[in-house]
N, C-alpha and C positions, 0 to 999 in steps of 0.2 A: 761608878755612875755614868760616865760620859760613854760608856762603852756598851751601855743598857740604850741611852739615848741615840746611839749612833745604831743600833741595831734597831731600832726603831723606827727611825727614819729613811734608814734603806729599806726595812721591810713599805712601806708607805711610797715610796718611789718604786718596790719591783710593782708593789698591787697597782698603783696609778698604768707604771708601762703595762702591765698585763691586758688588765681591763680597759686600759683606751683603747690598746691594738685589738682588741676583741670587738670593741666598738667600729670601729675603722675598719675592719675587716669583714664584719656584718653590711656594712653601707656600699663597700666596695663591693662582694658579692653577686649585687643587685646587676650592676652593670659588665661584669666581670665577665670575659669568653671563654673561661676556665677556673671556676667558683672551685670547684674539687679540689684547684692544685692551692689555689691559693688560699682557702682555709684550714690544708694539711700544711703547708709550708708556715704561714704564721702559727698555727698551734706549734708544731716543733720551737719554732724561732722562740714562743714569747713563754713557754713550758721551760726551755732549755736556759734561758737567762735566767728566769726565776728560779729554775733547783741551782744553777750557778752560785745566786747572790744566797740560796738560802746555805748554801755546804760555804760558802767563805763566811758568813757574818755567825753561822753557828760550830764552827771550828773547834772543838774540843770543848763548850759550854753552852749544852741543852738550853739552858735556860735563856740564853739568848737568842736562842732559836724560836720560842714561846713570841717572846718581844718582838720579835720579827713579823711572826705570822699575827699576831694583834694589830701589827703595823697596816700589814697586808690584808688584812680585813676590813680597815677602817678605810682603807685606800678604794675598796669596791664599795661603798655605800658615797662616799665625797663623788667617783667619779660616774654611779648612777646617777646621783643629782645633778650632777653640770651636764651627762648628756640626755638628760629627759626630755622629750618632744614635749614641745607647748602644748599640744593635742592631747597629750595622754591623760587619758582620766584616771586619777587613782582611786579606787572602793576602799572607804574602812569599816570594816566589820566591828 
């Protein structure tokens, strides 16, 4: 059990790092003198941590690996929310 929960939580920390640096790297581009280098170098950077943390925390059990990327999924909707523009209209169909 603690070992489902810890693979849980990492996966929920890689999604958070991912998707903020995605965010951060989007806002940075705007003013950026080299938008190209710096959205290939963060995609490596924040790609390369995340298969990192996913081949350590699913080490010889799949299933922990499931836990993870659930983690990491949830981590992309938490941190849409906190970076949504006051502006933004959302449409519900």
């Amino acid at each position: 059990m603690p070992h489902i929960l810890l693979a849980f939580i990492t996966g929920a920390a890689l999604g958070a790092l991912f998707f903020f640096g995605l965010w951060v790297t989007v806002k940075n581009m705007i003013t950026s003198k080299m938008p190209a280098v710096l959205s290939t170098v963060s995609f490596f950077l924040r790609t390369g941590i995340t298969l990192l943390g996913f081949y350590y925390v699913s080490f010889k059990k799949p299933e922990l690996l499931i836990v993870c990327l659930i983690g990491f999924i949830l981590a992309r909707v938490v941190v849409k929310r906190f970076t949504r523009s006051k502006n933004t209209r959302t449409y519900e169909a």
